[in-house]
C-alpha positions in Angstrom: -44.9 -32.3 15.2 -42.1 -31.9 17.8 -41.7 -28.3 19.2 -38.4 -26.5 18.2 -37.9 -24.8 21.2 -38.6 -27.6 23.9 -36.3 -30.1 22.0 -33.3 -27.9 20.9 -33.2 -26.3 24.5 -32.2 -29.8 26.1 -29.5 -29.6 23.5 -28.6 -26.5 24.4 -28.6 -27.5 28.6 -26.6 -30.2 27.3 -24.3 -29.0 25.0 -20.4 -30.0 25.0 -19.0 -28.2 21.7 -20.8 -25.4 21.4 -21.8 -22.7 23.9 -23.7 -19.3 23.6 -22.1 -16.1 25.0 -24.9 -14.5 26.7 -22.0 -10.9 27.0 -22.0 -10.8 23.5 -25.4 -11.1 22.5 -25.8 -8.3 24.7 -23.4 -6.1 22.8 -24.7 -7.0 19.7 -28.4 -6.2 20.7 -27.1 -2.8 22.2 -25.7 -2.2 18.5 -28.8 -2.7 16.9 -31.2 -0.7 19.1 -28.7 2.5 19.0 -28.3 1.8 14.9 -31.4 2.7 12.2 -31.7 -0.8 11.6 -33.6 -1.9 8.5 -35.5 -4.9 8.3 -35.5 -6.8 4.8 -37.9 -6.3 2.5 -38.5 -9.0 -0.6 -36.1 -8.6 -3.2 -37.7 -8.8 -6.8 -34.5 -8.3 -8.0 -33.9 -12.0 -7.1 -37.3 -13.2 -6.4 -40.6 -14.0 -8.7 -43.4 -12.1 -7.2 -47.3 -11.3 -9.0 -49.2 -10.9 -5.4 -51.1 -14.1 -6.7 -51.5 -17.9 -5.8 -48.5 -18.5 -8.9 -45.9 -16.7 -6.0 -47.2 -18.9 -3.2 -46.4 -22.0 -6.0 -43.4 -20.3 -6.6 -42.2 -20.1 -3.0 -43.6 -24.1 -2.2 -40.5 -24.9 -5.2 -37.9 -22.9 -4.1 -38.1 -23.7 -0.4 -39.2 -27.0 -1.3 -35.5 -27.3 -2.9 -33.8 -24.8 -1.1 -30.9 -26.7 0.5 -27.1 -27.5 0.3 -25.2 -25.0 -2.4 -21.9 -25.0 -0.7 -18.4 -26.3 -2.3 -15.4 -26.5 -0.6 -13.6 -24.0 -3.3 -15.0 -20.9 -4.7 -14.2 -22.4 -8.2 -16.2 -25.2 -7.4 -19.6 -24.0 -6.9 -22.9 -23.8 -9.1 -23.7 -20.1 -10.2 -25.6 -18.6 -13.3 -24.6 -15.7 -15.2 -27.0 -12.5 -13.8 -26.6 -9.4 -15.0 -23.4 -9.7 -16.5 -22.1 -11.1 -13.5 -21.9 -14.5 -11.7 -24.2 -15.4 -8.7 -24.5 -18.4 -6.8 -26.4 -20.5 -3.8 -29.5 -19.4 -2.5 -29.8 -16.0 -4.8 -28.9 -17.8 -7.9 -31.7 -20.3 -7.3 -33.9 -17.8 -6.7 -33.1 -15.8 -10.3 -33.3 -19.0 -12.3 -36.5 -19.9 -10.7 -37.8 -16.2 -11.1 -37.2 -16.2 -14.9 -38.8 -20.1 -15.4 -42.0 -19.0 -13.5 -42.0 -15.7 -15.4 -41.8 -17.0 -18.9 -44.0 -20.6 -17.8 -45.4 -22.8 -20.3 -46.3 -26.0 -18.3 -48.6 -26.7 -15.5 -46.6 -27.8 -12.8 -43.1 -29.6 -12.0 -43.6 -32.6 -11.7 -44.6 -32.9 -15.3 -40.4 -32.8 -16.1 -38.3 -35.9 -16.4 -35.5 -36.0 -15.0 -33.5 -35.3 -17.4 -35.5 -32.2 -18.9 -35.2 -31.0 -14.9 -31.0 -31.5 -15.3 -31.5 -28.9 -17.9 -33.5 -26.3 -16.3 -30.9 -26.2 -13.4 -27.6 -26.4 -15.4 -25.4 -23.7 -15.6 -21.6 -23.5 -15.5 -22.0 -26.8 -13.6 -24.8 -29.2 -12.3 -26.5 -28.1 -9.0 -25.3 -30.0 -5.7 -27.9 -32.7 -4.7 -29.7 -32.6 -8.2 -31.3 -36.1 -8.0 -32.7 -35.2 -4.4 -34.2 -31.9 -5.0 -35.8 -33.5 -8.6 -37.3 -36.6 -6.3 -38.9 -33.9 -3.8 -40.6 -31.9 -6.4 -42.3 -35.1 -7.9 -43.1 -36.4 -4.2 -44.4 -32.9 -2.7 -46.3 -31.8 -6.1 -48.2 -35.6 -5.8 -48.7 -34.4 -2.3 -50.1 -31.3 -3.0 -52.8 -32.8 -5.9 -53.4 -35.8 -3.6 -54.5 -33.6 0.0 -54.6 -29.7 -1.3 -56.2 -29.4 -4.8 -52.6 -29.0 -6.1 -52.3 -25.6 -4.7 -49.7 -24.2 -1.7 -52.5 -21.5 -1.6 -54.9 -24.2 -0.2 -52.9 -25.6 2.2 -52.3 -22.2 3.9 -56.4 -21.1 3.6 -57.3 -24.9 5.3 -54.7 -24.2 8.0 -56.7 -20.7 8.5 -53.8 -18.7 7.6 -52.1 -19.7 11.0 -48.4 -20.4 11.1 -47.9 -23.1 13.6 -51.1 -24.8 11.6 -49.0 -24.3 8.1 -45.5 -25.8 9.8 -47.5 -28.9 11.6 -49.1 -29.8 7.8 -45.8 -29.3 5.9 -44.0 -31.8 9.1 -46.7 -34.3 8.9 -47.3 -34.8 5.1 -43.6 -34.0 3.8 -41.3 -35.7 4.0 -38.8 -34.0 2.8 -39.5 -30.8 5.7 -39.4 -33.6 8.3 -36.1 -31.9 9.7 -35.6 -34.0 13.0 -32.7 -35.6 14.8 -32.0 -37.4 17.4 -29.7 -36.1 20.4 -28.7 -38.7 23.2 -32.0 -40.6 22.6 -34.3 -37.4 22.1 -35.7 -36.3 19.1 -34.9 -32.7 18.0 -36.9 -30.8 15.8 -35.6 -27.7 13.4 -38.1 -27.6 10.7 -35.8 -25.3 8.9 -36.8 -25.2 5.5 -41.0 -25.6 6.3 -40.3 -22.4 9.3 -38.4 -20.1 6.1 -41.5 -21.2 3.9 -43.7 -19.4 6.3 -41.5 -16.3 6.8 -41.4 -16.1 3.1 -45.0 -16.1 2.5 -45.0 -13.5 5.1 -41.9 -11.5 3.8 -43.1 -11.8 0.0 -46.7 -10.8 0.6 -45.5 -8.0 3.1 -48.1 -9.3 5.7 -51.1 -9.2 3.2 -52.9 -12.0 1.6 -51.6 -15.6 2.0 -48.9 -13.4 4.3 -51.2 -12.5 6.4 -50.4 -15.4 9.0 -51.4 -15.8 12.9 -48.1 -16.9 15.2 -45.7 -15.7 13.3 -43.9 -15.0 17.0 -43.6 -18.8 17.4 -41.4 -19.2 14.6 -37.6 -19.7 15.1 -34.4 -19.1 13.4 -33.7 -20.9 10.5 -30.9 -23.1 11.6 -28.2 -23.4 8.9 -24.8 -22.7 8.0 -25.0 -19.5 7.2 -26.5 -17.9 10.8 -24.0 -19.8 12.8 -21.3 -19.2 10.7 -22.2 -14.6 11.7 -23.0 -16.0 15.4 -19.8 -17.1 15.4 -17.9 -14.1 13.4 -20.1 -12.2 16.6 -18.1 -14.3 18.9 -21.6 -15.4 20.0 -21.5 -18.9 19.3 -18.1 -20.1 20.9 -16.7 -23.5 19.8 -14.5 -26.3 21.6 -11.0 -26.3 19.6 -11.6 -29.3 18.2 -14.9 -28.9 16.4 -13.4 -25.3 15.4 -10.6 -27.2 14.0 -12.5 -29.2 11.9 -15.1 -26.7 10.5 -11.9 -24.2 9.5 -9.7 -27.4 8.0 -13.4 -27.4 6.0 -14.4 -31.3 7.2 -17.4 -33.1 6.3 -19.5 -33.0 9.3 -23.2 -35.4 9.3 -25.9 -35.2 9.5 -27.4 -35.7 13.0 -23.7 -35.9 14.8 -23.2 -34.4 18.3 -21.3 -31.3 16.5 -23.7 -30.4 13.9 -26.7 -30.8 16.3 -25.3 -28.8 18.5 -24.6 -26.0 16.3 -27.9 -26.0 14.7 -29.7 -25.9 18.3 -27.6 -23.1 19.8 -28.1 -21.1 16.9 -31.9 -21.4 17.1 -31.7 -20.3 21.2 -28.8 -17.4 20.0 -32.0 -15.9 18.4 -34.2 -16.3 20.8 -31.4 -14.5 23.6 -31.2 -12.2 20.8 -35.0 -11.3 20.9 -34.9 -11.2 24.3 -32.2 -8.4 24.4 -34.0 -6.6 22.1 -37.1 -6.1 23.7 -35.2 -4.8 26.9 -33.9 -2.2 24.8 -37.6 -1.5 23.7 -36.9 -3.1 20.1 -39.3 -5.5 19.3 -38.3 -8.1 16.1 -39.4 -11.7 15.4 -36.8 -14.2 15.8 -37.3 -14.6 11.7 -36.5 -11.1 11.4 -33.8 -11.7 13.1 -32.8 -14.2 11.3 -32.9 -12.1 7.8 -31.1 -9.3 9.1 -28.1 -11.7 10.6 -28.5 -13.8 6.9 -27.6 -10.3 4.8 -25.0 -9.2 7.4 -23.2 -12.6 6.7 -23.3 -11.6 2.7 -21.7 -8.3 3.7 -19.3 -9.5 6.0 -18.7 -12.9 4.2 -14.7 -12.7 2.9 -14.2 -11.8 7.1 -15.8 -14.5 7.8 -14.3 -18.3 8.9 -15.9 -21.3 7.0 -19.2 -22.3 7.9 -19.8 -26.6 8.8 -20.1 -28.5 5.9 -22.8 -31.2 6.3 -24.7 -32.5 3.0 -28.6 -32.6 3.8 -31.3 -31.5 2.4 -32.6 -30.1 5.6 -30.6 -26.9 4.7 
C-alpha cells in the first residue's frame, strides 16, 4: 500500500493546473471556528442501519459500488422515486440499497445474475457503469468467502479494528479499491472509496462496535468530484484557464491525466491545510470530518456551484 499523503504531496510540489490558496483556507477555517458547526451524523433516512454485522455487509456493497453517478444533463441522470419525490447519485443508491437489505431474502450478492442485478438497480433509467459495479460485487463477495469467512465484520476484527490495517487489506486484496495512478513516473495513491468505507463504519456505528477503529487521524479526504468541485466554489482550489475551461464546457477528462490527478491530489492536501487551520483556531476535526461537512455544503450550495470534472472511473 502506497501512502496518500507521501505520493499526492509530490503532486501537489509539482502541480501545473491546479494550485491551493493557502488565504482562503484560512478564511474559511476562521468561518467555521466562529460558526456552531455541526458535524454529520448517519442519516437513516438514506442509510440501512441495525447496529449488526448485516450494516457492516451493507456498507462493504455500497462503497464497494459507490462510484460515478454523474450525467452531463440533469434529465439525464439515474434517480428513484423517494418519498414522492425524485433523488439521485450517491443518496439514491443509498435508499435503494437500504430498502433491499431491509426486506432480504437471499444470502449474499453474488448469488444474482446479471440480469436479475439490472433489475434491482433500474429505475427511470439504468445506473451509469452497471456491468462494472455488477463484476465487483461477484469478485469482492468471492474475495470475502475465499480470505474473511464471507463477512466485512471479519476483515475489520483480523485487522484489530485498526484503520490503516482495514485500508492496507481492502488495497492489497481488491482490486477494485486499488485507486492508484501514476504522475510523471510516480505512483499516486488515493484509496478513495476503501478510506470512505472506513469513515462509514466509523460514522454509521457512531464510534462503537466495528466503528470503534484505531488511526482514524491518518485517514484523508475522499478525493472526488464533489469536494473539489466546493474547494473550488471556496476559491480554494484555483485552476489554470484552460483546465477551468474544460471542466465548465463539461469535457471528458481521464482517468489518470495530468488534470484530473492534479485535482484529486490538491484536494486531499486542501484538507489537510484545512485541518491544520483548524487546530490553530483550537478546533480539532479529522480530515474525514472534514470531508462530510464540505460534501453536505456542496448539496446546499449545489445550483451556485460551477460543474465539477467529469472522468468515468470507478475509483469515485
Amino acid at each position: 500500500m502506497i501512502d496518500v499523503l507521501e505520493s499526492t504531496k509530490y503532486v501537489v510540489d509539482n502541480s501545473r493546473f491546479v494550485k491551493i490558496n493557502r488565504d482562503k483556507i484560512k478564511e474559511l477555517a476562521g468561518g467555521w471556528s466562529n460558526s456552531k458547526l455541526v458535524i454529520p451524523k448517519w442519516d437513516t433516512k438514506y442509510h440501512f442501519f441495525d447496529d449488526s454485522e448485516k450494516t457492516c455487509e451493507y456498507l462493504f456493497v455500497l462503497d464497494s459500488i459507490n462510484f460515478c453517478f454523474w450525467a452531463k444533463n440533469e434529465d439525464d441522470k439515474w434517480k428513484i422515486d423517494y418519498n414522492g419525490k425524485k433523488i439521485g447519485g450517491y443518496n439514491a443508491l443509498a435508499v435503494l440499497l437500504k430498502k433491499i437489505f431491509e426486506n432480504r431474502d437471499f444470502s449474499s450478492f453474488d448469488e444474482f445474475t446479471y440480469s436479475e442485478f439490472q433489475k434491482l438497480f433500474y429505475a427511470d433509467k439504468e445506473i451509469p457503469l452497471i456491468k462494472e459495479r455488477f463484476d465487483i460485487l461477484q469478485e469482492n463477495y468471492k474475495i470475502l468467502k475465499d480470505k474473511y469467512n464471507g463477512r466485512f465484520s471479519s476483515l475489520v476484527e483480523m485487522c484489530d479494528y485498526d484503520a490503516l490495517r482495514i485500508l492496507s487489506e481492502l488495497v492489497d486484496n481488491f482490486p477494485s479499491f486499488k485507486d492508484e495512478a501514476e504522475y510523471r513516473g510516480r505512483k499516486i495513491a488515493f484509496y478513495k472509496r476503501a478510506q470512505i468505507l472506513i469513515g462509514d463504519l466509523y460514522c454509521a456505528f457512531n464510534g462503537k462496535k466495528w466503528g470503534n477503529l484505531k488511526n482514524l487521524d491518518k485517514i484523508t479526504v475522499f478525493a472526488d468530484y464533489k469536494i473539489p468541485q466546493i474547494l473550488r466554489g471556496y476559491k480554494i482550489l484555483e485552476y489554470t484557464e484552460s483546465l477551468a475551461n474544460k471542466i465548465d464546457n463539461r469535457e471528458l477528462m481521464h482517468f489518470g491525466c495530468e488534470e484530473e490527478v492534479g485535482i484529486r491530489a490538491n484536494t486531499i492536501w486542501a484538507g489537510e491545510f484545512m485541518k491544520e487551520e483548524l487546530r490553530k483556531n483550537g478546533v480539532n476535526m479529522r480530515s474525514l470530518e472534514i470531508d462530510w461537512v464540505l460534501w453536505n455544503q456542496s448539496q446546499d450550495m449545489g445550483v451556485d456551484l460551477k460543474p465539477y470534472h467529469f472522468t468515468e472511473t470507478i475509483f469515485y
